[in-house]
C-alpha positions in Angstrom: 24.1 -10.5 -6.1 24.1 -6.9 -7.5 21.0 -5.0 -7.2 21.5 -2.4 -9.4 18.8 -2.0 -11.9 19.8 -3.7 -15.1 19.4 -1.4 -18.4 18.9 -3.0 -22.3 19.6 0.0 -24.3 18.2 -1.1 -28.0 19.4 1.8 -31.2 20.8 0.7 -34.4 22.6 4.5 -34.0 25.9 3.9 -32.3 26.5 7.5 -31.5 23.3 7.4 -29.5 23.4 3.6 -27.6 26.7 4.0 -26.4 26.9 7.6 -24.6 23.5 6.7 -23.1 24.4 3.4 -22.0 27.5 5.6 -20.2 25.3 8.1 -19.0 23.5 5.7 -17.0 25.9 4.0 -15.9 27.9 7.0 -14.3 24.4 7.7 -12.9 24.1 4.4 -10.8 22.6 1.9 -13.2 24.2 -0.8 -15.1 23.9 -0.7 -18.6 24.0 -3.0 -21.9 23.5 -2.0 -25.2 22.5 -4.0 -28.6 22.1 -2.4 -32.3 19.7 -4.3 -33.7 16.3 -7.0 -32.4 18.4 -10.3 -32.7 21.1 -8.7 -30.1 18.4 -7.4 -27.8 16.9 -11.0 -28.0 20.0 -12.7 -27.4 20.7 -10.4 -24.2 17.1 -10.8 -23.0 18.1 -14.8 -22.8 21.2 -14.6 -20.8 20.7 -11.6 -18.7 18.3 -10.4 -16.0 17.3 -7.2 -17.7 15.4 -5.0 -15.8 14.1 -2.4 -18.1 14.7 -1.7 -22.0 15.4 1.7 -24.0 13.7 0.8 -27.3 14.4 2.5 -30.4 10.8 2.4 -32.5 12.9 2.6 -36.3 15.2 -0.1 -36.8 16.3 -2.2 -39.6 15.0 -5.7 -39.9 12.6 -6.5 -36.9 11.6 -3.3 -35.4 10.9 -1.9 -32.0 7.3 -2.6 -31.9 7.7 -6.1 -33.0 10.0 -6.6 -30.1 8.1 -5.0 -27.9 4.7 -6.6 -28.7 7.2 -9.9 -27.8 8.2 -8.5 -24.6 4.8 -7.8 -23.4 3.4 -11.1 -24.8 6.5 -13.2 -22.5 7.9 -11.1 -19.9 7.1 -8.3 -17.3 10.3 -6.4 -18.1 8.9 -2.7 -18.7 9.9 -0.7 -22.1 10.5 2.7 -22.9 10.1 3.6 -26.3 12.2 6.4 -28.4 10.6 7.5 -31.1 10.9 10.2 -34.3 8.8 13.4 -34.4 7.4 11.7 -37.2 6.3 8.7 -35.3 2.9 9.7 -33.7 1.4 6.9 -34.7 4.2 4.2 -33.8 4.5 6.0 -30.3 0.0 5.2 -29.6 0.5 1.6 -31.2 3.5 1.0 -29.3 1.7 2.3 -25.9 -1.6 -0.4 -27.2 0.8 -3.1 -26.7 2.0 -2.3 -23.6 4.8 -0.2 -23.5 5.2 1.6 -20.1 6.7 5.1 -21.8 7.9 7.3 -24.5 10.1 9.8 -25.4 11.2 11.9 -28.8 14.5 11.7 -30.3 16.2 14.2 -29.8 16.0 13.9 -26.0 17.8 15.1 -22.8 19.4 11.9 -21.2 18.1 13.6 -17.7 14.6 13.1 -18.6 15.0 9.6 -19.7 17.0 9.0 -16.6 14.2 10.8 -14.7 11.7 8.4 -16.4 13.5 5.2 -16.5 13.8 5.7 -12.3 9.6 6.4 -12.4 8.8 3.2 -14.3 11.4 0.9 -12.1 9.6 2.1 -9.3 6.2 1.5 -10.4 7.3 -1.9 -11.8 8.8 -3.3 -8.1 5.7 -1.9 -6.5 3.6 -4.2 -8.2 3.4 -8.1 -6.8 5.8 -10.4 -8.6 3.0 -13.4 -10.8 3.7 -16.9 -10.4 5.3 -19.2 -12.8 3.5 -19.5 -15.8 3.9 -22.3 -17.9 3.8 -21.8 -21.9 0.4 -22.9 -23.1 -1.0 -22.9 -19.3 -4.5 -24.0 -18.7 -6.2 -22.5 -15.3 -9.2 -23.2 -13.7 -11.1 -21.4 -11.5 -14.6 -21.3 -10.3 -16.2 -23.2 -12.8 -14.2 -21.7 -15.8 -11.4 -23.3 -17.4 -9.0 -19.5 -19.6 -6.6 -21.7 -21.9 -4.0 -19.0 -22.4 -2.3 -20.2 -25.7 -5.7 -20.2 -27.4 -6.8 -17.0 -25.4 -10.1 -18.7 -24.4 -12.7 -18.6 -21.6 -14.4 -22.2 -21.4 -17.2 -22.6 -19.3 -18.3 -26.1 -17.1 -20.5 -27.1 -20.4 -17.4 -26.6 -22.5 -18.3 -23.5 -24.2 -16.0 -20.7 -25.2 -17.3 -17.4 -23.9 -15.6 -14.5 -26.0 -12.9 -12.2 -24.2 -11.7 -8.8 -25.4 -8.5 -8.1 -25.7 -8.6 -5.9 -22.6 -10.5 -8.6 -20.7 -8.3 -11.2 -21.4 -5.2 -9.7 -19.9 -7.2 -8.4 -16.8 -8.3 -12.0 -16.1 -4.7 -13.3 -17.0 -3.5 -10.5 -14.1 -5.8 -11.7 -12.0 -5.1 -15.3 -12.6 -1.2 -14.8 -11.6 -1.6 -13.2 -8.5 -4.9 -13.9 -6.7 -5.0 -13.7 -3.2 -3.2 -10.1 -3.7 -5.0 -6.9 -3.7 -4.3 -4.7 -6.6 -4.5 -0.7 -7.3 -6.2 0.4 -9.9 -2.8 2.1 -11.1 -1.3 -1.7 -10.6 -3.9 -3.2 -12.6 -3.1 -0.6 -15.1 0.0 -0.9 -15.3 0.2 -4.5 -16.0 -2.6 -4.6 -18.6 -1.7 -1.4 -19.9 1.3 -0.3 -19.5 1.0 2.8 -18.2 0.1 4.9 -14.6 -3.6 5.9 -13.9 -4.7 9.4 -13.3 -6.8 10.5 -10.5 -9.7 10.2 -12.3 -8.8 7.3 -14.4 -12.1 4.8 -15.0 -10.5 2.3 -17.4 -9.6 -0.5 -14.5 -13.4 -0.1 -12.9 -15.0 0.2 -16.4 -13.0 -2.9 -17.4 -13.3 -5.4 -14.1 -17.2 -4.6 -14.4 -17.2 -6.0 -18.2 -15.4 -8.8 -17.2 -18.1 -9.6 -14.1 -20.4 -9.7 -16.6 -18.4 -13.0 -18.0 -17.7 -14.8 -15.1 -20.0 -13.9 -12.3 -22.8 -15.5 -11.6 -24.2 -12.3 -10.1 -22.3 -9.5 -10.9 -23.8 -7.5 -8.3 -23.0 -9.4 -6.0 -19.4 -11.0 -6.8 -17.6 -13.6 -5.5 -14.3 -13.7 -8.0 -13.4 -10.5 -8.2 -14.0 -8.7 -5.2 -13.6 -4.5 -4.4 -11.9 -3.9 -1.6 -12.7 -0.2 -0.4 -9.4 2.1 -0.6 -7.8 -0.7 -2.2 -8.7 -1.8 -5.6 -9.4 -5.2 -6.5 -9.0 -8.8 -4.8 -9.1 -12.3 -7.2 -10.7 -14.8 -4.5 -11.0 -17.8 -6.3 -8.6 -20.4 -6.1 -6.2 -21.0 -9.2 -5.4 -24.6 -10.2 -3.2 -25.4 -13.2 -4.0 -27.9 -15.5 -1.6 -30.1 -17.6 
């Protein structure tokens, strides 16, 4: 099977999807292109994409749409080329989980350069398991029903989840056992690398011991482990 890492280039501007998708290919990846959402989808289905160059500005469904789809049903990252213009499609498209950006016009070098950085955050981070659409999983007392995004407690009572919570427990959910950076953890419910002094992951696993816990200070879900990051204990069972 070939390894090399498998590129979706996405631009309804011919003159710009076809040298790149050349470009990376003399520079040791393999490349496919689409114009337009449908042709991205349709690729997406019957190849093993590894990453995807999305344009932000396309006609009919646009870049954020499929990449708010992306995030919502894969772990395939997605780099984003936007306009000047486009400030505020480049932070809503970084919300939803888009790993990077970059401004048209650009140097193919960078995006090469930053296509190479996000592959090799992406296979540093533990594969999830199967999830099944509409999954129920139980842990601990609490049932999250992740078609209706809902925490339900051993009485049968919804607890409300942010956003951010959500995915974090979702993460969590899909690969416990496995201890996880707090630039992993961002990266899979962000979509982007931490900083040094990044507090978002801490911050956010201490919001969600709030939830689940019976003692937050003193957890037994979601444990620290020291120069690690983060460890989900529990044991998952999925329900039909």
């Amino acid at each position: 099977m070939d390894s090399t890492p498998h590129i979706l280039v996405v631009d309804d501007e011919r003159e710009i999807r076809e040298p790149l998708a050349k470009y990376l290919a003399r520079n040791g990846l393999r490349a496919t292109i689409a114009a337009n959402a449908g042709d991205a989808r349709k690729e997406l289905k019957t190849s093993a994409i590894d990453l995807v160059v999305l344009d932000i500005m396309m006609p009919g469904e646009d870049g954020l749409s499929l990449c708010r789809h992306l995030r919502e049903t894969t772990d395939i990252p997605v780099i984003l080329l936007t306009a000047m213009a486009e400030d505020t499609d480049r932070v809503i498209g970084l919300e939803i989980g888009a790993d990077d950006y970059l401004t048209k016009p650009f140097n193919p070098r960078e995006l090469l350069a930053r296509i190479r950085a996000v592959l090799r955050r992406a296979r540093s981070i533990p594969r999830p398991r199967e999830a099944a659409a509409g999954e129920r999983l139980k842990f601990g007392g609490w049932v999250l029903d992740t078609n209706r995004r809902e925490l339900i407690d051993s009485d049968g009572v919804a607890a409300p989840l942010s956003t951010a919570e959500f995915k974090l427990l979702s993460t969590f959910l899909r690969r416990p056992g496995l201890v996880l950076s707090r630039e992993q953890l961002l990266d899979l419910t962000s979509g982007r690398a931490a900083d040094v002094f990044d507090r978002t992951i801490d911050n956010q696993v201490s919001r969600l011991r709030r939830k689940i816990e019976a003692d937050p200070k003193d957890p037994v879900l979601v444990k620290t482990v020291w120069g690690g990051g983060y460890m989900f204990t529990a044991d998952v069972e999925e329900l039909s």
